[in-house]
C-alpha positions in Angstrom: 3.7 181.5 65.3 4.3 182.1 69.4 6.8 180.1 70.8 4.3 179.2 73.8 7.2 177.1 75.5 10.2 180.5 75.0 7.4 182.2 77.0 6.9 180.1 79.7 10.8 179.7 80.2 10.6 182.9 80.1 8.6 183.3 83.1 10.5 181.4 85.2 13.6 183.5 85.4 13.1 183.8 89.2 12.3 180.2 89.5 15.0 178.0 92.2 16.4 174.9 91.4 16.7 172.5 94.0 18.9 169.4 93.6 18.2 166.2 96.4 19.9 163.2 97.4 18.1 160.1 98.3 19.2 160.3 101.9 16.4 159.4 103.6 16.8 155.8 103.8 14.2 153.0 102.4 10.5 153.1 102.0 7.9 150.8 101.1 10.5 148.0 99.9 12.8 150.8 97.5 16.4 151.0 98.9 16.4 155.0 99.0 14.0 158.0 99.2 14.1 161.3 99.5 11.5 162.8 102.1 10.8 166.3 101.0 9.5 168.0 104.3 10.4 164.9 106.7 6.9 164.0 107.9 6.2 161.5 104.8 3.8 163.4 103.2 5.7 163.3 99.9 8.4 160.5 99.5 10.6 161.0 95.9 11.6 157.6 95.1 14.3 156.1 92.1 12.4 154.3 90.0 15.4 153.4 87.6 14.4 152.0 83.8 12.4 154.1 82.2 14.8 157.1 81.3 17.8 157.9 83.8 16.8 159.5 86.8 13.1 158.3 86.4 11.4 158.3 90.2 8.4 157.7 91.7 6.6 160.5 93.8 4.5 158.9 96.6 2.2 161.7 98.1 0.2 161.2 101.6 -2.7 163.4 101.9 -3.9 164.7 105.5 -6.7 162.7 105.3 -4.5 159.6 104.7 -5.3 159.4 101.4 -2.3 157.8 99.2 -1.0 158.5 95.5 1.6 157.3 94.0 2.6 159.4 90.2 4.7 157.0 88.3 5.8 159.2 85.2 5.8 156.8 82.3 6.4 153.6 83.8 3.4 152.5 82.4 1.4 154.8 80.5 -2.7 153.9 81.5 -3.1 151.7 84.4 -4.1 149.0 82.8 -0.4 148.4 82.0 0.0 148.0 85.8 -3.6 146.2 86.5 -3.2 143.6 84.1 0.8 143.3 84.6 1.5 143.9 80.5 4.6 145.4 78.9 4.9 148.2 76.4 4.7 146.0 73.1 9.1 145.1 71.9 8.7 148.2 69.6 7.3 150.5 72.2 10.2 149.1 74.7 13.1 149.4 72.3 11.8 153.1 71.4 11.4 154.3 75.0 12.8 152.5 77.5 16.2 152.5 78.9 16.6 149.3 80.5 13.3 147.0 80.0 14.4 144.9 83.2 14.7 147.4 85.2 11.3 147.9 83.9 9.8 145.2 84.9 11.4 145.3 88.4 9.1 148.5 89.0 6.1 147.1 87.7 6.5 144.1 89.6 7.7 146.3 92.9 4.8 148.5 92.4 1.7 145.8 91.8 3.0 144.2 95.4 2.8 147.3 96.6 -0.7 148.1 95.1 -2.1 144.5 96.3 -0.3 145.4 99.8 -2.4 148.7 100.1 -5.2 148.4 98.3 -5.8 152.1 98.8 -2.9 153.4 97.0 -3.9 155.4 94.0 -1.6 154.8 91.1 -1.0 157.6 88.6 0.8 157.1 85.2 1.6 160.7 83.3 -0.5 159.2 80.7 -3.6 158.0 81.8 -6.7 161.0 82.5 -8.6 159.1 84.4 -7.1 159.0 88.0 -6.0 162.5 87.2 -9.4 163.2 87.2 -9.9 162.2 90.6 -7.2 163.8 92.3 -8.4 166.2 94.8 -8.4 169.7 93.3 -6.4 172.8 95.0 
């Protein structure tokens, strides 16, 4: 059997890491961000709890369009929506400090009732990935 994932590593020989700070001060309530070209178009956030070094990725289109991709701080958006927590098991399994946790999701849903507009996107969850503009 191919080793589909040797391959693509494989590929990427040429490929530059980049390593960032969170030097560009706060935004939208965190205490740090990263601003990757300095116009705001995509702010890199910490978004500590899930696993260490978890962020958020906050990505302003030029039409103004807003996106947020959260990464598995919740996993459809429902978990966000209806404020619930990954069930005790799910938590215990997963998650590297549950109150941090809950400090995003409670950070984010102020944010989302704030700016309506905002377009959350968990990893998990094929739905708003399906509306994301295409390239």
């Amino acid at each position: 059997q191919d080793d589909d994932g040797a391959e693509i590593a494989h590929g990427m020989h040429d490929l530059k890491v980049q390593t960032y700070g969170f030097s560009s001060g706060p935004y939208l309530g965190y205490p740090e961000s990263h601003d990757l070209w300095g116009d705001g178009a995509v702010v890199v956030v910490p978004a500590p709890g899930h696993t260490p070094g978890s962020v958020n990725i906050f990505v302003t289109l030029p039409d103004a369009r807003r996106f947020v991709f959260i990464g598995d701080l919740v996993w459809q958006r429902e978990g966000l929506e209806l404020a619930t927590e990954r069930p005790l098991p799910a938590q215990t399994l997963v998650d590297a400090d549950a109150d941090q946790v809950r400090a995003q999701l409670r950070h984010l849903l102020a944010l989302t009732r704030r700016f309506p507009e905002l377009v959350v996107v968990p990893a998990h969850d094929a739905r708003p990935t399906a509306d994301l503009p295409r390239l």
